[in-house]
FIVEXVEX-370397 format. One record per atom (N, C-alpha, C): residue number from 1; residue in one letter; x, y, z. Coordinates in steps of 0.02 Angstrom, whole numbers. Example, Ala and Ser with C-alpha at 12.3 -4.5 7.8 and 13.67 -1.06 7.14 Angstrom:
BEGIN
DRENKOL  resi  resn      c1      c2      c3
DRENKOL     1     a     660    -284     390
DRENKOL     1     a     615    -225     390
DRENKOL     1     a     660    -165     390
DRENKOL     2     s     642    -112     354
DRENKOL     2     s     684     -53     357
DRENKOL     2     s     645       2     394
***
This chain:
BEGIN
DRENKOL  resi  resn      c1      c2      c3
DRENKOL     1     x      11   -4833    -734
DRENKOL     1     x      33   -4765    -745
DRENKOL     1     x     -27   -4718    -747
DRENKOL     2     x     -29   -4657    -732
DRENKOL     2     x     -57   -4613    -747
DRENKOL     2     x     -53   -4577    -812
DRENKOL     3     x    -111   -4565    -827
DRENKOL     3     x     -97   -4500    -872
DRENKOL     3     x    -144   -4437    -840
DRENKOL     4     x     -95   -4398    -873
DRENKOL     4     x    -109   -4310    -846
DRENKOL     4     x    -147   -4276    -902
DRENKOL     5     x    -237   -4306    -898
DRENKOL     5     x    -278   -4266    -950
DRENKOL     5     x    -311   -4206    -905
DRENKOL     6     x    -305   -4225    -869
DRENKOL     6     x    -330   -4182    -796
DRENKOL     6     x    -299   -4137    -749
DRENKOL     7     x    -330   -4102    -721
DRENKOL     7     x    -303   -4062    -683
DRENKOL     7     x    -288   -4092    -647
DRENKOL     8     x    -231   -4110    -608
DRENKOL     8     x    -186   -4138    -546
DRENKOL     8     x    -159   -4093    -487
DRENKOL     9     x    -196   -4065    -447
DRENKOL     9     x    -191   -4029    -398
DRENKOL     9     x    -142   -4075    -354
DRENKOL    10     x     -98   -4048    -319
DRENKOL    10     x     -26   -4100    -277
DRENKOL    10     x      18   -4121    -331
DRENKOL    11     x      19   -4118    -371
DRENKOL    11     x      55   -4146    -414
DRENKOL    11     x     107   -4103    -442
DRENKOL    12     x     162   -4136    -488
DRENKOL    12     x     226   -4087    -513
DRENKOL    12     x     234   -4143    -567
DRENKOL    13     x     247   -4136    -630
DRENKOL    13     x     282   -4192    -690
DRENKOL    13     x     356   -4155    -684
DRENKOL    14     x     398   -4209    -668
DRENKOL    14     x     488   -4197    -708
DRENKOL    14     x     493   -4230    -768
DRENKOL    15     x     516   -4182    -804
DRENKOL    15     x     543   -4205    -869
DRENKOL    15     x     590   -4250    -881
DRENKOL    16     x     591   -4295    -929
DRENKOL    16     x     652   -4327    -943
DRENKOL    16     x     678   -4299    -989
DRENKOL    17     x     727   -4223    -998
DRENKOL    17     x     738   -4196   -1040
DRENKOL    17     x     771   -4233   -1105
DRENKOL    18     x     830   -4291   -1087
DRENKOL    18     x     851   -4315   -1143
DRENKOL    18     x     787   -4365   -1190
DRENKOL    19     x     739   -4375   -1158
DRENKOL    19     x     698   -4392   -1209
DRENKOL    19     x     658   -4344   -1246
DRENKOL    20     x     646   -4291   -1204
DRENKOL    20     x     622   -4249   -1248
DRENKOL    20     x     670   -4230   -1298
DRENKOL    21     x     725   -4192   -1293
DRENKOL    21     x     764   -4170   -1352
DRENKOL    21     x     775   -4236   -1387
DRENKOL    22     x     770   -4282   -1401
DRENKOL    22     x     764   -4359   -1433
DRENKOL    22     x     729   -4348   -1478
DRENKOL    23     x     666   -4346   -1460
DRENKOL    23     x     600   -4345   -1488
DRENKOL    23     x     588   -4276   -1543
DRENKOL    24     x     620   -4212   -1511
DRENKOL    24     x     638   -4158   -1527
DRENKOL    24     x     676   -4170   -1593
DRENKOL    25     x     736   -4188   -1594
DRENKOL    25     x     765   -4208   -1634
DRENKOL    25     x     725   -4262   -1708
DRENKOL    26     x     711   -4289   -1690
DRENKOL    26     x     664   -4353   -1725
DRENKOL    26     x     652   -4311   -1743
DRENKOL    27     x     585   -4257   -1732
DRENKOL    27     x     566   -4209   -1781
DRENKOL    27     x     573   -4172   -1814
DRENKOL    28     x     633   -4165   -1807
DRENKOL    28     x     666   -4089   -1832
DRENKOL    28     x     630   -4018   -1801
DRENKOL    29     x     629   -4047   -1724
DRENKOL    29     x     599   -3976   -1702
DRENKOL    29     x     611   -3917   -1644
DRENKOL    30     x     627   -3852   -1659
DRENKOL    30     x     650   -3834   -1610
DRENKOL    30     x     616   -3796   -1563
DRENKOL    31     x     655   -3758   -1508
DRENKOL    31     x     611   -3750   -1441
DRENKOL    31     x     533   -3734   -1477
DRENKOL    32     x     545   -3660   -1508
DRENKOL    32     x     498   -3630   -1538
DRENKOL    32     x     440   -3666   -1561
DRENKOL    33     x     444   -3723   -1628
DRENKOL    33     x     424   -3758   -1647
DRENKOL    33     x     377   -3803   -1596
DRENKOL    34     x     407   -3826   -1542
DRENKOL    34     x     395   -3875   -1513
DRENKOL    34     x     322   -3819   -1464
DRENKOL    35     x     369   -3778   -1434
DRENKOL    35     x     294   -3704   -1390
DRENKOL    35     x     240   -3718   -1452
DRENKOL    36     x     267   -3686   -1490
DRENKOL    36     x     186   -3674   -1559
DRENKOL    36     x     160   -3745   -1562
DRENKOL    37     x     162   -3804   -1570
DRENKOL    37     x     132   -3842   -1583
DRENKOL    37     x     100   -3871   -1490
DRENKOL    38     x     127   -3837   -1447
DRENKOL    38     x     113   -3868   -1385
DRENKOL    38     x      56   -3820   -1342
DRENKOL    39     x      69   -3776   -1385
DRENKOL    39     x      21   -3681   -1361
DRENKOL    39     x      54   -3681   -1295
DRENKOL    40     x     126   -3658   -1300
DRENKOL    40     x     156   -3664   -1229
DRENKOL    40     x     196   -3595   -1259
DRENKOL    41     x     220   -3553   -1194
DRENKOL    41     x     269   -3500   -1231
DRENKOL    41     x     336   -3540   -1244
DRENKOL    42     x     368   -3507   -1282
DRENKOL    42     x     443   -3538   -1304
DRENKOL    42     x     489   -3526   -1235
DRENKOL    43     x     498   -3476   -1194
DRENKOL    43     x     528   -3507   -1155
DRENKOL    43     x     504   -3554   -1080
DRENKOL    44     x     439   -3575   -1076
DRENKOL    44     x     427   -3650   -1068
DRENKOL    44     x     464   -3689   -1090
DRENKOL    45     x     471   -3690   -1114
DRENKOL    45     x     505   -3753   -1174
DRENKOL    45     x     582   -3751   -1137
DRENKOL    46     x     586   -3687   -1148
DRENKOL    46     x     686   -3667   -1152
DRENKOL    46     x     707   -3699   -1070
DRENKOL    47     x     643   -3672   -1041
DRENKOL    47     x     651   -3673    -954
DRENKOL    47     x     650   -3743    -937
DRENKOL    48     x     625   -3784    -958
DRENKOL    48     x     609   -3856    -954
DRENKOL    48     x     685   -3911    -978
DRENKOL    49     x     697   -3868   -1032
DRENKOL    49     x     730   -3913   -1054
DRENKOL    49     x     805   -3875   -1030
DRENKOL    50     x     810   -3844   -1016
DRENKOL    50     x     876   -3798    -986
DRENKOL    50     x     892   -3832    -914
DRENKOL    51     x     915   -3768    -877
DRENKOL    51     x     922   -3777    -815
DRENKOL    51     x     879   -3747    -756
DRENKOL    52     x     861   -3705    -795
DRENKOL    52     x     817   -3662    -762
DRENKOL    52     x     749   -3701    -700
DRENKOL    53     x     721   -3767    -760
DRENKOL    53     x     649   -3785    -698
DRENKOL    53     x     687   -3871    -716
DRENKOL    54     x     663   -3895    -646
DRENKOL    54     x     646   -3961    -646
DRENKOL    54     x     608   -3983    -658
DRENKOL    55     x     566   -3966    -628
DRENKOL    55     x     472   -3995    -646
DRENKOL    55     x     438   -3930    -691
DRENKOL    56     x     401   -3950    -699
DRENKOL    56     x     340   -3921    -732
DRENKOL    56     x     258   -3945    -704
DRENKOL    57     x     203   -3899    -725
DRENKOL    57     x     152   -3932    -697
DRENKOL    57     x     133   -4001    -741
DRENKOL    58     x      88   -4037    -713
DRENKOL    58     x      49   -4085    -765
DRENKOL    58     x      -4   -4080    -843
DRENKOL    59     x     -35   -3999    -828
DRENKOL    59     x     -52   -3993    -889
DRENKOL    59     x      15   -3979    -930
DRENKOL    60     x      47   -3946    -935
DRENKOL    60     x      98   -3897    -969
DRENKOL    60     x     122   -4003   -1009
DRENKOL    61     x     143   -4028    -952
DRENKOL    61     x     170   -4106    -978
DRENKOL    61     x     149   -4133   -1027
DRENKOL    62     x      62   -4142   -1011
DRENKOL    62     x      42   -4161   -1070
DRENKOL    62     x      25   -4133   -1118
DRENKOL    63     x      33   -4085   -1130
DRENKOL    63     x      26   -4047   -1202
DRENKOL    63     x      98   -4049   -1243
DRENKOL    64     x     160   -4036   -1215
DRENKOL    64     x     206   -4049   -1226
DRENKOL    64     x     215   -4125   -1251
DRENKOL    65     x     199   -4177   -1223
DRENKOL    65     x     189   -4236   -1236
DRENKOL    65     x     147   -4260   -1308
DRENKOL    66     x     100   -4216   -1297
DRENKOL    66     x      15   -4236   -1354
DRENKOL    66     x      86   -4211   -1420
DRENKOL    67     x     111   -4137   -1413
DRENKOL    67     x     139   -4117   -1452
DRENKOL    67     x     180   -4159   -1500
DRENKOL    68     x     193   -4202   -1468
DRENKOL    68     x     267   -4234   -1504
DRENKOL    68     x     232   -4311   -1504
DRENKOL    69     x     189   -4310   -1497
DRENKOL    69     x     154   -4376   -1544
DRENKOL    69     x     193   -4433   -1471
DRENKOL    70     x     180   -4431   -1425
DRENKOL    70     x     204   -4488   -1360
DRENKOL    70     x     166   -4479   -1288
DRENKOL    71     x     166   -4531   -1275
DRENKOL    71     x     123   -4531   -1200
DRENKOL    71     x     159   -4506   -1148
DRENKOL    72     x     105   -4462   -1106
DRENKOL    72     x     149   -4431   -1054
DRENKOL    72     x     217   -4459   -1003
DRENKOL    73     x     203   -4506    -992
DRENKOL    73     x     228   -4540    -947
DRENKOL    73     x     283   -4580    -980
DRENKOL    74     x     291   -4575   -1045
DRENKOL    74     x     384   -4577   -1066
DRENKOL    74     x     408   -4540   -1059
DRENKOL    75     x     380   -4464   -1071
DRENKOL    75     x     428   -4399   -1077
DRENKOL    75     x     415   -4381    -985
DRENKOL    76     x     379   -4387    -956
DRENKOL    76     x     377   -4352    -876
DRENKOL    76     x     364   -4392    -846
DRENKOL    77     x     399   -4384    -758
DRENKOL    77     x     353   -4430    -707
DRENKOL    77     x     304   -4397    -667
DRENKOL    78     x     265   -4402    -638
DRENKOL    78     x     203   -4375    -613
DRENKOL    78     x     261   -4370    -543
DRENKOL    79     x     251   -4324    -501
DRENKOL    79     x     287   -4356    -412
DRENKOL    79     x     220   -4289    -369
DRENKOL    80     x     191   -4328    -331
DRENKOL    80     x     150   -4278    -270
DRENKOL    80     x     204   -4237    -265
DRENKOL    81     x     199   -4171    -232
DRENKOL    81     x     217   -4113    -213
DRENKOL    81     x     207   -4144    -113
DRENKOL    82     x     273   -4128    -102
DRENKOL    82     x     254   -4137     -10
DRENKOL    82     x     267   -4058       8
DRENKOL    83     x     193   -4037      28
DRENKOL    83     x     209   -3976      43
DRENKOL    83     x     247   -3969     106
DRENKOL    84     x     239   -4008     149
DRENKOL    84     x     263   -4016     212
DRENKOL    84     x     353   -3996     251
DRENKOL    85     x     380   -4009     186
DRENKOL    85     x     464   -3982     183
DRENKOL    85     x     457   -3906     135
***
């Protein structure tokens, strides 16, 4: 597996939203909560876990990740970007 401590140029993380709100939950924490402890804006959070985005970049992942005390690569999958389509 990878982890995303780095800048990942080509790259996109998808969320596995039901683990995040899991984990979310476990904490008792909400969108808000979760932005402030991730230094992400709150609707990051909302957009991610909504309908709004599929992916997100790879930093944004792992901070979100660091946030909630779990390794990136439970909560996101890394996938190259094909710019080509």
């Amino acid at each position: 597996m990878t982890a995303y401590t780095e800048t990942r140029r080509g790259f996109t993380a998808r969320p596995h939203k039901d683990q995040i709100k899991l984990a979310m939950s476990f904490y008792r924490l909400t969108n808000a909560e979760l932005a402030l402890r991730a230094k992400v804006a709150p609707s990051t959070i909302g957009n991610i876990l909504g309908t709004k985005r599929d992916t997100c970049n790879p930093e944004t992942a792992a901070k979100i990740a660091q946030a909630l005390g779990m390794g990136t690569e439970r909560l996101f999958t890394l996938e190259q970007i094909d710019y080509a389509n």
